[in-house]
C-alpha positions as CSV (number, residue, x, y, z in Angstrom):
1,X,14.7,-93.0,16.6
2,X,17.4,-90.2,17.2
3,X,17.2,-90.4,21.4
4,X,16.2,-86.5,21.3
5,X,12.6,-86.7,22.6
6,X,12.1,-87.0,26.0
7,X,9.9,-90.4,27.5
8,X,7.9,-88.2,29.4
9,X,6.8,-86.8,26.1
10,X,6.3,-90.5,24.0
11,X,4.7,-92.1,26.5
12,X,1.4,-89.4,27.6
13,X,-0.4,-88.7,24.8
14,X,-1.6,-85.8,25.5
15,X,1.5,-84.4,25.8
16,X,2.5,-85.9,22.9
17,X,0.0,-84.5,21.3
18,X,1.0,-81.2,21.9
19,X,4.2,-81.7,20.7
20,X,3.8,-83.9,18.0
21,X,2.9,-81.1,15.0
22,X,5.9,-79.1,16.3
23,X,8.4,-82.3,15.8
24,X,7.1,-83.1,12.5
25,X,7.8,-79.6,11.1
26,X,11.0,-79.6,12.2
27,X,11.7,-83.0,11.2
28,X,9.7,-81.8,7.7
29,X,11.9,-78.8,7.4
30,X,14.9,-80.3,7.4
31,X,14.5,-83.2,5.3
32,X,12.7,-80.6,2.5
33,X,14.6,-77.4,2.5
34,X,16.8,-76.5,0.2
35,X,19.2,-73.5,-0.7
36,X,18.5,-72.6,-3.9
37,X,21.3,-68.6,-3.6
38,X,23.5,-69.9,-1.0
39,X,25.8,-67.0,-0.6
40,X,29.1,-67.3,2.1
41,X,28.8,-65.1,5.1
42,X,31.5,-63.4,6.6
43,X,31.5,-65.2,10.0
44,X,33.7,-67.9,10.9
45,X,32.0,-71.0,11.7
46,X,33.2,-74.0,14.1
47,X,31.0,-77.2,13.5
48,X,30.5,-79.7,16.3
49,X,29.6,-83.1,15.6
50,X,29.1,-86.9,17.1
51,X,31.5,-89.5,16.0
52,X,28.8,-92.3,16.6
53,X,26.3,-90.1,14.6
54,X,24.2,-91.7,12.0
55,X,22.3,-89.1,10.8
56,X,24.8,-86.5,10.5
57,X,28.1,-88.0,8.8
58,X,31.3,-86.2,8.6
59,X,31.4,-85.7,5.3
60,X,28.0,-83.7,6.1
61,X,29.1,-82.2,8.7
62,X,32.3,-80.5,6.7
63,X,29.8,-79.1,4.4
64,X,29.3,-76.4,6.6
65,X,32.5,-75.0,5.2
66,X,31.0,-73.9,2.2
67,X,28.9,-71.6,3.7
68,X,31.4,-69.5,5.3
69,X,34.6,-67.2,3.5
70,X,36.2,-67.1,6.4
71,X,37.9,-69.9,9.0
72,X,35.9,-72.9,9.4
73,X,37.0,-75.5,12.2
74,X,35.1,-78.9,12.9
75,X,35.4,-80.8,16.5
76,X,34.1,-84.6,17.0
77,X,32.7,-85.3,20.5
78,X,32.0,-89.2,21.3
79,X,28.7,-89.7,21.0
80,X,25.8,-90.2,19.0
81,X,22.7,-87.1,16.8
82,X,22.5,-85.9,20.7
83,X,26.3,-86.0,22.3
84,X,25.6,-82.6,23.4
85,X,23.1,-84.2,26.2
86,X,25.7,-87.1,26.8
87,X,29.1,-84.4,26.5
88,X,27.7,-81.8,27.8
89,X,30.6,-80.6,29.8
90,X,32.6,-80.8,27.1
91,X,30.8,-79.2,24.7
92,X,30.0,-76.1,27.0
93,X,34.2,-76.1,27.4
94,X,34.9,-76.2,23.9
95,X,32.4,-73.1,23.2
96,X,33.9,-71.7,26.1
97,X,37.1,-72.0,24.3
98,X,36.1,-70.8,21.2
99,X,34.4,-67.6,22.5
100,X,38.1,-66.6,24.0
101,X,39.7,-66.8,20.9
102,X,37.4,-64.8,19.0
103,X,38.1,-62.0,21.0
C-alpha cells in the first residue's frame, strides 16, 4: 500500500515469506507504541517529509518538535511515504547541508 516493498519481494513467496514477520513488526510497532515519559533531548532535530504523503501528514510530521529543547527545522520534498527513493539526490543534499551547519 505505501510503495516501500520491493516486487521482487511481493511477488516470490518464499521470499516473502522471509520477510513477511519482519514487515509486520515494524508495521505493528508503529501503529501500537506509545510514549508514555517522553522527555526532550538536547539534540536539534530537522524533520524531512513528502508533500504527497498520506500516511505521514504535516501536522504529524511537526510533532517531532516536541521531542527536542533545542532548534527543530522541517523540509517538504515532492513526493509521496517513500520520496526519499524518488528525491534521492535531494535528500542526500539537504543532509549534506545540514551536517555543514552543525559544525
Amino acid at each position: 500500500k505505501l510503495g516501500g516493498t520491493p516486487e521482487v519481494i511481493l511477488e516470490d513467496g518464499e521470499i516473502f515469506d522471509l520477510f513477511y514477520p519482519m514487515l509486520k513488526c515494524d508495521f505493528e510497532m508503529v501503529e501500537t507504541y506509545t510514549c508514555k515519559e517522553c522527555h526532550p533531548v538536547h539534540t536539534k532535530i530537522f524533520a524531512l517529509g513528502g508533500t504527497e504523503d498520506k500516511e505521514v501528514l504535516l501536522d504529524e510530521l511537526l510533532e517531532w518538535e516536541k521531542y527536542t529543547d533545542n532548534d527543530f527545522h522541517y523540509k517538504m520534498f515532492k513526493g509521496e511515504h517513500f520520496f526519499v527513493k524518488e528525491q534521492s539526490d535531494d535528500v542526500i543534499q539537504e543532509i549534506k547541508n545540514i551536517q555543514i551547519q552543525v559544525r
